[in-house]
C-alpha positions as CSV (number, residue, x, y, z in Angstrom):
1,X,-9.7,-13.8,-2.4
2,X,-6.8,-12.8,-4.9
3,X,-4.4,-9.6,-4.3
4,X,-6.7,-7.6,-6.3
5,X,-2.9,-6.0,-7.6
6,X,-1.8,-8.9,-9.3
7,X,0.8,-7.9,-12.0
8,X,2.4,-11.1,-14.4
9,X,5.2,-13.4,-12.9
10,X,8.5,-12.5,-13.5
11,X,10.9,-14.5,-14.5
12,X,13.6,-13.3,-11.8
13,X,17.2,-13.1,-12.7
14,X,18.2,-10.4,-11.2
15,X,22.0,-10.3,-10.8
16,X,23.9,-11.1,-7.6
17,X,23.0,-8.6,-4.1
18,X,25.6,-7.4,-2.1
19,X,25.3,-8.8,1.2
20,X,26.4,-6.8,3.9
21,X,29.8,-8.1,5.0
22,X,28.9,-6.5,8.7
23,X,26.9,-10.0,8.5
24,X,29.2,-12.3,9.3
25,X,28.0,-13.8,6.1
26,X,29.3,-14.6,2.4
27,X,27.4,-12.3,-0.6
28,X,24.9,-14.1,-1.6
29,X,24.7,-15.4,-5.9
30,X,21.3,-15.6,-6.5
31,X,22.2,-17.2,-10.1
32,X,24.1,-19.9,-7.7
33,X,21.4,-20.1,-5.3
34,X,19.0,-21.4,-7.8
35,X,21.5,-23.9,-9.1
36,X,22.6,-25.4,-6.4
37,X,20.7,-28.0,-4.2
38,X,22.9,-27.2,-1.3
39,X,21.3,-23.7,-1.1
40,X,17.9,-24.4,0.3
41,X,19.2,-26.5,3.1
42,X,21.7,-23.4,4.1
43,X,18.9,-21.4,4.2
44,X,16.8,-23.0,6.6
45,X,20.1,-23.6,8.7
46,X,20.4,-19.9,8.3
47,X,16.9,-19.2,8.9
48,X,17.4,-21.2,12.5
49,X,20.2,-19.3,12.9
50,X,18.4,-15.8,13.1
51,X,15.6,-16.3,14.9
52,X,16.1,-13.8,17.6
53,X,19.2,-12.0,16.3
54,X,20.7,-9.1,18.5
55,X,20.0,-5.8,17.7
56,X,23.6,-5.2,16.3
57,X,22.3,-6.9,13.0
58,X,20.6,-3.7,12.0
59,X,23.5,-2.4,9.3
60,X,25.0,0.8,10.3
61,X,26.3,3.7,7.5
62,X,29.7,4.1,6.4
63,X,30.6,7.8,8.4
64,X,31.9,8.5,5.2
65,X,28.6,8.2,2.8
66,X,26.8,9.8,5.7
67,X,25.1,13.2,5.1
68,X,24.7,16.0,7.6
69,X,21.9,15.6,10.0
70,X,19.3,17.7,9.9
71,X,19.0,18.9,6.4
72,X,15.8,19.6,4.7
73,X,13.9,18.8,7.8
74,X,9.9,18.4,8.1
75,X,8.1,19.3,10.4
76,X,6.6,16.1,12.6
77,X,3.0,15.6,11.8
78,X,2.0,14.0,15.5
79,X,-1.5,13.9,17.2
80,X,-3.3,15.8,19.7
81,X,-6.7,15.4,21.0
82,X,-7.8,13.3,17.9
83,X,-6.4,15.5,15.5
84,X,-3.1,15.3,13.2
85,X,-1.1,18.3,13.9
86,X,1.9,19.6,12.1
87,X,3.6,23.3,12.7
88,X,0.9,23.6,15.2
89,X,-2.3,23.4,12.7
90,X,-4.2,20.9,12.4
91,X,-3.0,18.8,9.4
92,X,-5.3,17.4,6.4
93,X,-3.8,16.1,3.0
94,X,-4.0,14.4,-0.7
95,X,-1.3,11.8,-1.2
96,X,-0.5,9.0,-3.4
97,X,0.9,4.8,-3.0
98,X,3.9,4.3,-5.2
99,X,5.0,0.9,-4.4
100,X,8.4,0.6,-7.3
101,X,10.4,3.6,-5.6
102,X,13.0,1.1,-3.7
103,X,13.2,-1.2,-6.7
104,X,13.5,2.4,-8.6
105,X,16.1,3.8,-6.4
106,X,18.5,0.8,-5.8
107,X,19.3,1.3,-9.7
108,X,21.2,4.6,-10.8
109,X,20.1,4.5,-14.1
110,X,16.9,4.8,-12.9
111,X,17.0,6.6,-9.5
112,X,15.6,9.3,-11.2
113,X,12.3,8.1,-11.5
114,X,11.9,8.5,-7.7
115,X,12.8,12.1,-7.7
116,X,10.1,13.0,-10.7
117,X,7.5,11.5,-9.0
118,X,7.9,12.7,-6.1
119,X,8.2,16.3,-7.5
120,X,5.0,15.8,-9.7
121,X,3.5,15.0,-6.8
122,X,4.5,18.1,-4.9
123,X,4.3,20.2,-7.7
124,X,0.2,18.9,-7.6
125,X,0.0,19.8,-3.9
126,X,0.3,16.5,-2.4
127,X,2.1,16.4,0.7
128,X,2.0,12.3,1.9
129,X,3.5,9.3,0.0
130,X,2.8,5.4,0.8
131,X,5.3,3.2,-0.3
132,X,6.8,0.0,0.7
133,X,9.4,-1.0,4.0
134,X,9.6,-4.5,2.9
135,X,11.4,-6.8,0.3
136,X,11.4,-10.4,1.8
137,X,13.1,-12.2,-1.0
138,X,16.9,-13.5,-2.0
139,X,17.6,-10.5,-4.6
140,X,15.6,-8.0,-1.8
141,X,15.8,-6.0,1.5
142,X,15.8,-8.7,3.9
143,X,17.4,-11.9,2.2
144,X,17.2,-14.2,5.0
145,X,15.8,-13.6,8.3
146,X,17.8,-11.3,9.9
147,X,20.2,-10.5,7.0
148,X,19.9,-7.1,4.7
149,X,20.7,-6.4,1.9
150,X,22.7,-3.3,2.7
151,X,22.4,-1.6,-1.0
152,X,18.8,-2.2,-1.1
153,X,19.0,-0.5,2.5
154,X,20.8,2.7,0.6
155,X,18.0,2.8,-1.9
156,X,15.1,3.5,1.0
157,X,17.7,5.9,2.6
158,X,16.8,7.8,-1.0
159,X,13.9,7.6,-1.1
160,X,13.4,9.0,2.4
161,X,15.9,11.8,2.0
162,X,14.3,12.4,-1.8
163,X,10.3,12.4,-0.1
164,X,12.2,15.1,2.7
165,X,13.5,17.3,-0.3
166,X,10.2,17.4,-2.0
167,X,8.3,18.2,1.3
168,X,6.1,14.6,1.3
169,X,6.1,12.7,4.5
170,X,5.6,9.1,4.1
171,X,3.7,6.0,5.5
172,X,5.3,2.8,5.2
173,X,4.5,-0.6,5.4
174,X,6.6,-3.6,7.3
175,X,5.7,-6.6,5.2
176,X,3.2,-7.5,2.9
177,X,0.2,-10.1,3.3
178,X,-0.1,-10.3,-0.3
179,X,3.1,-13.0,-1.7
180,X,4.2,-9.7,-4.0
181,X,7.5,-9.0,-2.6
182,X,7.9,-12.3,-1.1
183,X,5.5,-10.8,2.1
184,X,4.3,-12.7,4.7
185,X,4.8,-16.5,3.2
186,X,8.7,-15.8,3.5
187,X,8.3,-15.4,7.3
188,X,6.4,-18.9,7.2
189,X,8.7,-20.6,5.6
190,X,11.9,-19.4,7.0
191,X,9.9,-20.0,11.0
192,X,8.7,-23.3,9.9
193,X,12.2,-24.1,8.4
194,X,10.1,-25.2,4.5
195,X,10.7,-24.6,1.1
196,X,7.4,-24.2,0.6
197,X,4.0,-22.7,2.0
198,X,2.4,-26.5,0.5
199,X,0.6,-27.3,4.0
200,X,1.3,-24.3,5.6
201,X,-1.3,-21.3,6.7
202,X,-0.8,-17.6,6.9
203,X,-2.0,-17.6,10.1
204,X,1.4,-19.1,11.7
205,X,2.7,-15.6,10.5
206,X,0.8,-14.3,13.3
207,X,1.0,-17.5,15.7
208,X,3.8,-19.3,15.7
209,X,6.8,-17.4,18.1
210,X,9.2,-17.9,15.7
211,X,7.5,-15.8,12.7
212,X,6.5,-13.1,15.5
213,X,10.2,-13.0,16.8
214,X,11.5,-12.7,13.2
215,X,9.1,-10.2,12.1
216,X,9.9,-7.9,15.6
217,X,14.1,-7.9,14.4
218,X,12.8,-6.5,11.2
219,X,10.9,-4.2,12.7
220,X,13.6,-3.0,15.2
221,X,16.1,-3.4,12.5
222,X,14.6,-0.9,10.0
223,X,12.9,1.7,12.6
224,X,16.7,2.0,13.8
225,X,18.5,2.4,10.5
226,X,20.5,5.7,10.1
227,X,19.9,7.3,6.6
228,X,23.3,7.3,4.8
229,X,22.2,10.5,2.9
230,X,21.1,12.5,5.6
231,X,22.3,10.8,8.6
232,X,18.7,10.7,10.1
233,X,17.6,7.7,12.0
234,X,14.2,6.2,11.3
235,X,12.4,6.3,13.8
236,X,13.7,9.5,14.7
237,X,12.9,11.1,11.1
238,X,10.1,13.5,10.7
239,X,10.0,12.7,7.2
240,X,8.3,9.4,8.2
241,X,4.4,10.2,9.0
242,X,4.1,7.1,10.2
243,X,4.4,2.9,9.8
244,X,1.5,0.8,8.7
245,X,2.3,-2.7,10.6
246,X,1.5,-4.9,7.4
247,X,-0.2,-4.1,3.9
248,X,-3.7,-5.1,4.2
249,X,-3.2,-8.2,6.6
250,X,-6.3,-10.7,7.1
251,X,-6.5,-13.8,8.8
252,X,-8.8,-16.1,6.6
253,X,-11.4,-18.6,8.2
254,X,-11.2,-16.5,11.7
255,X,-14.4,-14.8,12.1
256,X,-14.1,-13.5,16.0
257,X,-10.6,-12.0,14.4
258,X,-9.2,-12.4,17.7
259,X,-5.9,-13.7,16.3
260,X,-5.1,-10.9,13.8
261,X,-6.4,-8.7,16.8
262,X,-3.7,-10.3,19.7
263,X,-1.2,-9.6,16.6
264,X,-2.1,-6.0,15.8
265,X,-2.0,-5.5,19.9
266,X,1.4,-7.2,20.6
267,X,3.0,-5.7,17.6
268,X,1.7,-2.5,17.9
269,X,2.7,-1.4,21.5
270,X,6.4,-3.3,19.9
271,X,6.5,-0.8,17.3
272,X,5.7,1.9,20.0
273,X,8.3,0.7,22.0
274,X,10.9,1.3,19.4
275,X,9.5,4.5,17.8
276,X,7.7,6.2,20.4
277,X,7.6,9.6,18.5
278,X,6.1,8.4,15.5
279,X,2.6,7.4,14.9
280,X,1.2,3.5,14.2
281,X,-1.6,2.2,12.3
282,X,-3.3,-0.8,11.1
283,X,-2.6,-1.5,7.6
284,X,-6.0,-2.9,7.0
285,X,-8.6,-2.6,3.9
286,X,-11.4,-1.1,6.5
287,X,-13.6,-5.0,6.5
288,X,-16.5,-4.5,9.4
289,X,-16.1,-7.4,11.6
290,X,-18.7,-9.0,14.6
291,X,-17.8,-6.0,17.2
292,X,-20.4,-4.0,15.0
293,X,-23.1,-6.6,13.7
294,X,-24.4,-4.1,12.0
295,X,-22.2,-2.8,9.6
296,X,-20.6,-6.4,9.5
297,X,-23.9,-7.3,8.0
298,X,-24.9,-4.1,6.0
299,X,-21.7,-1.9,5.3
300,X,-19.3,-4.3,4.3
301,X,-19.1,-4.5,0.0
302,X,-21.8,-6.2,-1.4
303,X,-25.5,-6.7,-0.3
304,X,-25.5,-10.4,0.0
305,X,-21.6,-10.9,0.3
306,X,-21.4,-9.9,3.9
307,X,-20.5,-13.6,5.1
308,X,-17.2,-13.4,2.9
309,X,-16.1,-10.0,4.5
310,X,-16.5,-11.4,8.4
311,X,-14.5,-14.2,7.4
312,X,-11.8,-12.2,6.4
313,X,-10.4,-12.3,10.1
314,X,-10.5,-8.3,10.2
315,X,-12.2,-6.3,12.2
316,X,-12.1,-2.1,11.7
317,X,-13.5,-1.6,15.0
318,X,-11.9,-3.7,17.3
319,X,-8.4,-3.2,15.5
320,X,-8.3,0.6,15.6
321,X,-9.9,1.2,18.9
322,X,-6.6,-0.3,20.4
323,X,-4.4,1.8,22.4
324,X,-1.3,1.8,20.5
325,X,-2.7,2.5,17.2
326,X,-2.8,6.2,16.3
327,X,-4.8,6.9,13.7
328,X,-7.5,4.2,11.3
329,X,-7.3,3.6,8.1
330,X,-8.8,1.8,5.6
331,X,-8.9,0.9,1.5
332,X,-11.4,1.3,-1.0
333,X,-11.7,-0.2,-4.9
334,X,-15.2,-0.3,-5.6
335,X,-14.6,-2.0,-9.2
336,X,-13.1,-4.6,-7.7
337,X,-15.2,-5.3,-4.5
338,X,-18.8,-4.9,-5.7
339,X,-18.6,-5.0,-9.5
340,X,-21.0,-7.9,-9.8
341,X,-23.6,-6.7,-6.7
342,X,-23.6,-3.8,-8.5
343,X,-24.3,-5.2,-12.2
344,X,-21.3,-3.1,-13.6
345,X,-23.0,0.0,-12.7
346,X,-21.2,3.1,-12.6
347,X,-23.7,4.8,-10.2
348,X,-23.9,2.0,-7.6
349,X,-20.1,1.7,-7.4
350,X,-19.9,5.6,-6.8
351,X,-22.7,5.7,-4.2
352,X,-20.6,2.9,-2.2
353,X,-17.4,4.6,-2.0
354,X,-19.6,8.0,-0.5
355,X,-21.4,5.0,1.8
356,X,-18.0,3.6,2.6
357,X,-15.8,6.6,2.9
358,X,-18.9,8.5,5.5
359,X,-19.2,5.0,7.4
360,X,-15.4,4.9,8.3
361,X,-15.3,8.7,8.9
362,X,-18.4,8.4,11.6
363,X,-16.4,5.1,13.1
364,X,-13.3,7.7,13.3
365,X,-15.1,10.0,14.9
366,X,-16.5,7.8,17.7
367,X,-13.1,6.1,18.7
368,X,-11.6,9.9,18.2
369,X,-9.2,9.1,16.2
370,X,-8.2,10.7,12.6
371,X,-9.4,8.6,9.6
372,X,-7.0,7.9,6.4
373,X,-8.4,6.7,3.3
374,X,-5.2,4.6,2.5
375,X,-5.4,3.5,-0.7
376,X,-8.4,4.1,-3.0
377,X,-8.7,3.6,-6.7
378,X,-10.6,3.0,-9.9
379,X,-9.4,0.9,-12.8
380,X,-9.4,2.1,-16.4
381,X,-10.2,-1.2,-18.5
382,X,-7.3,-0.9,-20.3
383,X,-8.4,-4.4,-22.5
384,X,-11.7,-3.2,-23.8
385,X,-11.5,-2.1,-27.6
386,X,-12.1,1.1,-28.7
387,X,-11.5,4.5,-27.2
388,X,-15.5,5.0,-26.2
389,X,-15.6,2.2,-23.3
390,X,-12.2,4.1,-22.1
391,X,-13.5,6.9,-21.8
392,X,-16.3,6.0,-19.7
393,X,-13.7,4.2,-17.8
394,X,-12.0,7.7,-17.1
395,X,-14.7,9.5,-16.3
396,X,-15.8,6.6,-13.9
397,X,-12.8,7.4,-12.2
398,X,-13.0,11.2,-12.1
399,X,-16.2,10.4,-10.5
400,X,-14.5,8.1,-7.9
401,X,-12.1,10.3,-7.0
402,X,-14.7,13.4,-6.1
403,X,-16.7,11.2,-3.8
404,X,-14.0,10.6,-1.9
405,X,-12.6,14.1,-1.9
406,X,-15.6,15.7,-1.0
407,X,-16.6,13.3,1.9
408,X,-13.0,13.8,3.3
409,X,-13.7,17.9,2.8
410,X,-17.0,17.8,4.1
411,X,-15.4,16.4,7.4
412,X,-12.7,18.2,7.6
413,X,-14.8,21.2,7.1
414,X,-16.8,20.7,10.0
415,X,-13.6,20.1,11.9
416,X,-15.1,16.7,13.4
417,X,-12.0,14.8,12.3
418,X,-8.6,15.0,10.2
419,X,-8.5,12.7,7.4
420,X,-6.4,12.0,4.9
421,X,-6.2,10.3,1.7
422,X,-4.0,8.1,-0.8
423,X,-4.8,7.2,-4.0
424,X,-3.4,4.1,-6.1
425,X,-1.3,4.7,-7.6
426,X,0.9,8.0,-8.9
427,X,3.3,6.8,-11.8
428,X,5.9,8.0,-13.9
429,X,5.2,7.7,-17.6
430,X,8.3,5.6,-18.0
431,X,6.1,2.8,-15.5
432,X,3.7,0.6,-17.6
433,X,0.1,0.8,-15.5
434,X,-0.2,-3.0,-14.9
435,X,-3.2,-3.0,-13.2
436,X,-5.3,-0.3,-15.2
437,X,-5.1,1.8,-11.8
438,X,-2.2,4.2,-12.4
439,X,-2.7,7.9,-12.8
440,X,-0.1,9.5,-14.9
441,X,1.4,13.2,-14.1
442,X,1.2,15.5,-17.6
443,X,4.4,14.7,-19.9
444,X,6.8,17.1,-19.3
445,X,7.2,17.7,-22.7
446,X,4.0,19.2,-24.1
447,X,2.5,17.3,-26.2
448,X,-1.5,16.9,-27.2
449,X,-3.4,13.7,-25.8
450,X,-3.4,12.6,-29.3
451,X,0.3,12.1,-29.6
452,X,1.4,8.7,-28.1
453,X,5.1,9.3,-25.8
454,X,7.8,7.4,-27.2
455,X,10.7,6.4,-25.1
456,X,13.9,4.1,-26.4
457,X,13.0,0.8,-25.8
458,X,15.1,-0.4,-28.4
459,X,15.0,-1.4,-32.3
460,X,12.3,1.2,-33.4
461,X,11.1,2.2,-30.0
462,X,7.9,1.6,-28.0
463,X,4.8,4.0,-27.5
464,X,2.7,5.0,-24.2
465,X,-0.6,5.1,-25.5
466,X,-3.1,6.8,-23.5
467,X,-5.9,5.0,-25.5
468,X,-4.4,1.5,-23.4
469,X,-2.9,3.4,-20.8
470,X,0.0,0.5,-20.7
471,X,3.1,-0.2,-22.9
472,X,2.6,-1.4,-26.1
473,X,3.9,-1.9,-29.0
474,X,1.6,-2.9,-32.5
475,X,1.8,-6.4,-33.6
476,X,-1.0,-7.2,-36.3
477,X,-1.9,-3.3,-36.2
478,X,-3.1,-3.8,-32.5
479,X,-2.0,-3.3,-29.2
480,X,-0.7,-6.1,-26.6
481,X,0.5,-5.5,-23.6
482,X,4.5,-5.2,-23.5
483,X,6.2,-7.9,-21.6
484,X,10.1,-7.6,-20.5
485,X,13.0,-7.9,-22.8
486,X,15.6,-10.5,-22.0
487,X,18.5,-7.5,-21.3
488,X,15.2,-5.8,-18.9
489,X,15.4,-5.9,-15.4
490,X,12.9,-8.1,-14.5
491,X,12.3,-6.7,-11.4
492,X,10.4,-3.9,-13.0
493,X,7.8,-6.9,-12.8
494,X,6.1,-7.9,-9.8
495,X,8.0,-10.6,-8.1
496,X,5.6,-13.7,-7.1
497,X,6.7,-16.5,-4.9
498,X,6.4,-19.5,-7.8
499,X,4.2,-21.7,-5.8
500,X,0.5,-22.7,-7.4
501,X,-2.4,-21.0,-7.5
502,X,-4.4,-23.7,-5.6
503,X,-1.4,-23.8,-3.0
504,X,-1.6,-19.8,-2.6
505,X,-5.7,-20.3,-1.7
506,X,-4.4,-23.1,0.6
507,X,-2.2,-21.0,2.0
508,X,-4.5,-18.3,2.7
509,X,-6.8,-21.0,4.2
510,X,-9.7,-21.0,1.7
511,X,-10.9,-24.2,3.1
512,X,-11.6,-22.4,6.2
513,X,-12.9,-19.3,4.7
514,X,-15.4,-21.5,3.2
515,X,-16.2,-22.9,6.3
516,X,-16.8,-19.7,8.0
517,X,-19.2,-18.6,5.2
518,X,-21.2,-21.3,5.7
519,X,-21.7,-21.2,9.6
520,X,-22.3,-17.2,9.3
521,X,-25.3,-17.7,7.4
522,X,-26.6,-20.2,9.8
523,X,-26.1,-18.6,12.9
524,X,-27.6,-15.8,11.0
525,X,-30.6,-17.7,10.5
526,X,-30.9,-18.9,13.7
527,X,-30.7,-15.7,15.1
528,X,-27.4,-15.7,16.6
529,X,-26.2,-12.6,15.1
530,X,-28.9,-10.2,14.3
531,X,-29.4,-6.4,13.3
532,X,-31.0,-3.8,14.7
533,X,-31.8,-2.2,11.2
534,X,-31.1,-2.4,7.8
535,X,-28.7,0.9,6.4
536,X,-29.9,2.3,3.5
537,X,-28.3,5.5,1.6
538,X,-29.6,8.7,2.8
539,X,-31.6,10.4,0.0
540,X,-29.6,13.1,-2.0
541,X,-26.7,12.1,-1.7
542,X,-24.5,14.5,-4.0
543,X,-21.8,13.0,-5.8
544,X,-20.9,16.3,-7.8
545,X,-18.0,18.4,-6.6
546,X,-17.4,22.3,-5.9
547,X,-13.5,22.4,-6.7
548,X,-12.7,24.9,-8.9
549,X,-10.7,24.6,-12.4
550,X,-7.1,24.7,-11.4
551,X,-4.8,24.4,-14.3
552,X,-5.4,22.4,-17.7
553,X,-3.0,19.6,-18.7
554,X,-2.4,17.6,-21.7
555,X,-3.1,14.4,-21.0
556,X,-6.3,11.9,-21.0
557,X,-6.0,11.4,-17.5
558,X,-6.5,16.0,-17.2
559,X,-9.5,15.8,-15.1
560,X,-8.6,13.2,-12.8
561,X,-5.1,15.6,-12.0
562,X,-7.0,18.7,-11.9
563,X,-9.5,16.7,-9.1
564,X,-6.1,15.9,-7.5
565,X,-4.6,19.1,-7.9
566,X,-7.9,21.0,-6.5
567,X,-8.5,18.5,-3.8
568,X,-4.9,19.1,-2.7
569,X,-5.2,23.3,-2.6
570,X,-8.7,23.1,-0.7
571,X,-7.2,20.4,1.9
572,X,-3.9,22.9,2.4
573,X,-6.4,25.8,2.8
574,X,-8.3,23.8,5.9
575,X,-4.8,23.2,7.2
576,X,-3.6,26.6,7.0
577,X,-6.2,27.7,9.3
578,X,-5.4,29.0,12.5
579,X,-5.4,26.4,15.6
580,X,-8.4,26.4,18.1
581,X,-7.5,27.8,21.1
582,X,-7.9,25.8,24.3
């Protein structure tokens, strides 16, 4: 199963990082590093070194870059009696993922793109942001185990203190199991003391001692941080909504899922331990495992792809009904899950996001727990030719996006559960969409849909199309995607750990996945695992909305905004109502 994100490799050459002198450790030359043959042996040495590191390793503000505390404070979103709660109402909202805002903020020149997002957003009525915790590579947050980065630390100070000043709390997540952003194969190697994840498995991120030991400091280490801007610490800020333990972590080959489980329980109540007023969740894509055969069998994506799911090592259930984890939550892109069960159709991809949204909302329900739909999206095929297949693209995903909203009001409405939801992703028109998922705010400069924004990119410029949806610039009279310039910052690109695909499957134990498939379908077969009935979708199901016209824009993504922009006004009304008494 590929990161169904993937962006192109970068070619990283990202000047020198600043390593914190507070260290005990010399700044660190990337340009050096990758030069030297010296380097990879110092950092496994290193990597020894900071296996259980005191909690004095988390960097501490200069007093003098330190704001005062207490300035444009939120008000804490907590939970009581199944409910979010904020300012003593019950709490629903419409919110956004925007993974680039620490790459965006730890560069002046373009710090700004963190603040217009973030008021787009709130100018829209969104009120919750997702974004990244985690940069587990040598030009990153955390360089080497143990060792940050302290002006990568500054830049998620910003955008903390910047989400506060725009009134958007924020979910963020530790470390990645995807290798975008170095994620969880950086813990592997630097536990297993390797250069590489060849004959290594994911699962000794959540096994081996070592790799749960280093991931805990980084945990402690940023939950403690003080904001230099504001002078807030983490785990004490309101601002934060709460901390997702890993992006969409899975545990290949493992069908009983009891080692991702042990994980999400040890780590959880660890993360409790350090931030006991703020609220913990899962991280995972929502995958129905054995503890509910029958939604393993007939909810999961797919009709005849349920083996594949189980096998994933994730189970919604079991995971969120543990006691130190606040609220579920799980992920939804129906192009890219049941696009070939579904024969390309349009319908049948919109009447699985209302069966998946509905199934996860009743799940909520019973464990009494709020629900949040944490990243959902539709791609716009942004390589088919012609404007006529992108426009059924776009209205695929207007279509999307009202399923989802009005399953999430419909519950909310009947006051059964808070929910919340987070689209991928919200974008700045000066961000190429990479995967065809991006949803644009209108230009700030009015201009008609037909009129492509041109920004300097150098000699003659280059154009955002909305026809593409992706910067491009005309070479033959057509469009192709636009890759980096050498004076670009590569990391605007994706950074991938350079190790081969067939080494990344390895890594993610394929072999085993494959294995599990295999014995699922027998033991189904032989009776082992049975279900009581088959699901089917209940008859009239409505996948229309009642939002009203909000405001017209002047892009090609209008209706999917105004959807937004409605959504977000109906779910402030239902949290504007008065709190139930008793």
């Amino acid at each position: 199963q590929r990161d169904h994100r993937n962006r192109p490799t970068p070619h990283d050459d990202h000047p020198a990082r600043r390593v914190s002198q507070r260290q005990g450790l010399p700044p660190l030359n990337r340009k050096m590093a990758s030069a030297s043959p010296l380097v990879p042996a110092l950092a496994l040495l290193l990597a020894a070194a900071f296996v259980a590191p005191p909690p004095a390793l988390a960097v501490q503000p200069d007093a003098r870059s330190m704001g005062s505390v207490g300035a444009t404070t939120l008000d804490r979103v907590t939970i009581d009696d199944g409910s979010f709660r904020k300012g003593g109402k019950e709490f629903h909202f419409i919110g956004f993922n925007q993974y680039y805002m620490l790459d965006k903020a730890r560069r002046p020149s373009e710090r700004h793109i963190v603040d217009e997002t973030l008021k787009d957003a709130a100018e829209l009525g969104m009120t919750v942001m997702r974004t990244w915790a985690f940069d587990d590579r040598p030009t990153g947050l955390q360089v080497l185990p143990g060792v940050f980065d302290e002006d990568t630390f500054r830049a998620l100070d910003y955008v903390l203190d910047s989400s506060a000043r725009h009134g958007i709390h924020v979910i963020l997540a530790l470390v990645n199991y995807w290798p975008d952003y170095g994620g969880m194969e950086s813990y592997v190697k630097w536990c297993t003391h390797s250069t590489t994840v060849a004959n290594r498995s994911v699962s000794e991120f959540y096994e081996n001692p070592a790799c749960r030991q280093m991931y805990k400091n980084t945990v402690q280490t940023v939950m403690t941080r003080r904001n230099t801007y504001n002078g807030r610490v983490y785990n004490e800020d309101p601002t934060i909504l709460g901390w997702d333990l890993a992006n969409e972590p899975r545990n290949p080959g493992d069908p009983s899922s009891n080692v991702l489980a042990r994980w999400i329980r040890e780590m959880s109540h660890f993360a409790k331990l350090v931030s006991p007023r703020q609220l913990i969740t899962t991280g995972v894509e929502g995958f129905f495992g054995l503890t509910t055969p029958n939604l393993a069998l007939n909810a999961n994506p797919g009709r005849d792809e349920w083996d594949s799911w189980i096998c994933e090592g994730t189970d919604f259930v079991r995971f969120h009904s543990l006691p130190h984890v606040d609220f579920t939550v799980a992920h939804m892109y129906p192009d890219l899950w049941v696009d070939r069960p579904c024969n390309g159709s349009y319908y049948c991809k919109e009447l699985f996001a209302s069966r998946w949204v509905d199934t996860h909302i009743e799940q909520s329900v019973m464990l009494g727990k709020p629900f949040v739909l944490e990243e959902f999206g539709s791609t716009a095929n942004t390589s088919s030719a012609g404007t006529r297949s992108y426009a059924r693209d776009m209205k695929h995903r207007e279509d999307v996006f009202e399923t989802v909203f009005t399953e999430m009001e419909e519950a909310a409405s009947r006051s059964e559960i808070s929910v919340g939801s987070l689209f991928w992703s919200f974008s700045s028109l000066k961000y190429p969409d990479y995967d065809g998922f991006s949803v644009y705010a209108p230009p700030r400069e009015s201009k008609t849909s037909e009129e492509p924004q041109t920004v300097d990119g150098g000699a003659g410029g280059r154009e955002f199309d909305w026809g593409i949806a992706s910067w491009s610039t005309a070479v033959g009279g057509n469009p192709v995607l636009f890759s980096p310039a050498p004076r670009e910052d590569p990391l605007d690109y994706i950074w991938v750990m350079p190790d081969t695909p067939e080494m990344q499957n390895e890594f993610r134990n394929a072999r085993k996945h494959r294995q599990c498939a295999r014995y699922l379908r027998k033991s189904v077969r032989d009776g082992l695992i049975t279900s009581s009935f088959r699901e089917k979708p209940q008859a009239g199901d409505s996948l229309g909305s009642n939002l009203v016209p909000f405001r017209e824009v002047e892009t090609s993504h209008d209706d999917t905004i105004n959807i937004i922009s409605n959504a977000a006004r109906k779910f402030d009304r239902l949290s504007q109502r008065e709190a139930f008494e008793g």
